[in-house]
C-alpha positions in Angstrom: 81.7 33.5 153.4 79.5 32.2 150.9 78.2 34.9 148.5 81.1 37.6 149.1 83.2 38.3 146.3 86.4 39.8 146.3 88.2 42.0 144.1 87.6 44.6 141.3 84.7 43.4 139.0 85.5 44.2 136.2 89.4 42.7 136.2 87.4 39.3 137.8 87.7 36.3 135.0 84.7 34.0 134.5 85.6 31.7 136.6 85.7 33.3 140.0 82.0 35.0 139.1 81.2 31.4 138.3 82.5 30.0 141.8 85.0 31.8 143.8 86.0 28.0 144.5 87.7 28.0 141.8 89.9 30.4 142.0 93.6 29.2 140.5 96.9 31.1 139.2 95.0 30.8 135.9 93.0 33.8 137.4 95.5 35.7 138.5 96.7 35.6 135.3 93.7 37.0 133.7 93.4 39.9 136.3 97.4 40.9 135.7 96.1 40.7 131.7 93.7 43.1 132.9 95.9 45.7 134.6 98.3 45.6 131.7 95.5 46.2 129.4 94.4 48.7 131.6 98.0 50.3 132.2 99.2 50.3 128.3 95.9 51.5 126.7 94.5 53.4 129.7 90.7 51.4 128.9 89.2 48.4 130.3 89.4 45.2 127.7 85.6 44.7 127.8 83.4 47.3 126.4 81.9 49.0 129.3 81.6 52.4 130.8 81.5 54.0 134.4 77.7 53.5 133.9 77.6 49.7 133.2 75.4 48.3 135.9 76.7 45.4 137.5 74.1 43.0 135.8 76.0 44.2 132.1 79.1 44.6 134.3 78.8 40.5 135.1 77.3 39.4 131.6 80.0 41.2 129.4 82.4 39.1 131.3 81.3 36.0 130.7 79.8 37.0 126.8 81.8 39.5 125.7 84.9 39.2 123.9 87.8 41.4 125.1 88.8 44.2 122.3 92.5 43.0 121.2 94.8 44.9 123.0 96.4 46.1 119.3 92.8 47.3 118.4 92.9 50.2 121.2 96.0 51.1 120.9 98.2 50.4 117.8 101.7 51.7 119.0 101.7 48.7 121.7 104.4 46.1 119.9 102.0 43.4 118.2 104.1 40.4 120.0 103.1 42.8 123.5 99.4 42.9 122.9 99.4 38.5 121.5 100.9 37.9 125.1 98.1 40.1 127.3 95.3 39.0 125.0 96.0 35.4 125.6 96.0 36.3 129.5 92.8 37.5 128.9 91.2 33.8 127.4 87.7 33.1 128.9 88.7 29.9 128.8 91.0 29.6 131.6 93.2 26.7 130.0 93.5 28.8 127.5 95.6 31.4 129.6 99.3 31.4 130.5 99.7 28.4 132.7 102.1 30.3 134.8 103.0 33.6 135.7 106.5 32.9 135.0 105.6 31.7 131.6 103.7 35.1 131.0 106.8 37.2 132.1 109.6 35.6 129.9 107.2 36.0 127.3 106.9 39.0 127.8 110.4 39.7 128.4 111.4 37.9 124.9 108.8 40.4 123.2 110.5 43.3 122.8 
């Protein structure tokens, strides 16, 4: 339906706030970058806080850049936090272009 969104907002990239429409594996991609994130340092990428309206919510997403994984938590292998920061590109091309790519990567990391 036009105007529903799915999802968690904050683990939504750029893209699918932009135009659900254009919703590809690259997104996936960002949102799995976003539960690892989430999983290994136990905080969101993007600076924001149980109070973050939606409005600051939706702009950090598309201005703010994510805090490099090995900034929040320096125990996480470097080669670890390169692979789920570059899920997390706002440019989507920028991403993993698979999910398969992402796990051998991250398979070969440690």
């Amino acid at each position: 339906m036009a105007g529903e969104m799915a999802g968690t907002l904050a683990y939504m990239p750029p893209e699918q706030l932009r135009n659900f429409r254009d919703v590809k594996p690259h997104s996936d991609i960002y949102a799995v970058g976003m539960t690892a994130y989430s999983l290994l340092s136990g905080q969101l990428a993007l600076n924001l806080t149980g109070k973050t309206s939606v409005n600051d919510t939706i702009r950090a997403i598309f201005e703010q850049p994510c805090i490099p994984l090995q900034q929040r938590d320096p125990q996480i292998p470097p080669r670890v936090c390169e692979i789920i920061d570059r899920a997390l590109a706002k440019d989507p091309n920028q991403r993993w272009h698979s999910a398969g790519a992402m796990r051998n990567a991250l398979l070969n990391a440690v």
